[in-house]
Phi, psi and omega in degrees: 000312175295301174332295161311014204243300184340282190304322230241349199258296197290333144332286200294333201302137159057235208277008179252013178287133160251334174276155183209359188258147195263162161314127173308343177264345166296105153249126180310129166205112183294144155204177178320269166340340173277318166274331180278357164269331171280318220275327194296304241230304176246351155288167191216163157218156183175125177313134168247115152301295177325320193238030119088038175226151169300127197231112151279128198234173173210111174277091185235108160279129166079350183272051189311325175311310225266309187308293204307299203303301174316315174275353158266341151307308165306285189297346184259009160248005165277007176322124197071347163245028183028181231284089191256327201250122189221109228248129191233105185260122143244134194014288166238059183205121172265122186255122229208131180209138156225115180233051159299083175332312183290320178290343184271331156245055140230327174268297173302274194320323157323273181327296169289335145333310192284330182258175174239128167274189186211274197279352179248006174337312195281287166017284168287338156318284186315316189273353183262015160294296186310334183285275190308352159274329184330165112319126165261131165287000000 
């Protein structure tokens, strides 16, 4: 009797889900704990060598609601640091970047700092070394 319920669940599951739509009443609400578990799965820190600057990214393909939420998240803790956060779409995929130095050591480093990562834990180690060897202008 369970096998079918099972068999028909497991059908559904992951890369084989084709619905994706929410209740009309669903709102997206980010908080800190919240980013830092999507930055575990689709973020990245990392240095870019070409422009010689530090970059926090967030990567999302088709969900632009969810990128907009993020960067409105992002932008209302950027208060005083004008226009930081920068969402970049090609074709169905949305790119979410902040490489504002003062927001990334008054803000990003705190913030992530205050929390424990997991899998990307060394990532960020590594990058807040490189943030404090930098040169400051």
């Amino acid at each position: 009797m369970i096998k079918p319920v099972l068999d028909k669940l497991v059908l559904t599951m992951n890369t084989k889900r084709t619905n994706f739509d929410l209740p009309s009443t669903h709102k997206i609400h980010i908080t800190s704990k919240w980013l830092l578990g999507f930055e575990e799965g689709d973020g990245s820190f990392y240095y870019d060598i070409s422009n010689s600057r530090l970059v926090f990214s967030i990567g999302q393909k088709g969900n632009f609601t969810l990128m907009n939420a993020i960067w409105d998240f992002l932008h209302n803790l950027a208060s005083g640091h004008g226009d930081v956060v920068h969402v970049y779409y090609t074709g169905d995929a949305g790119i979410l970047q902040v490489i504002n130095t003062d927001f990334i050591k008054e803000v990003i480093i705190p913030s992530f700092s205050s929390m424990t990562l997991n899998k990307k834990s060394l990532d960020y180690l590594d990058w807040v070394t490189i943030f404090n060897i930098l040169p400051r202008s």
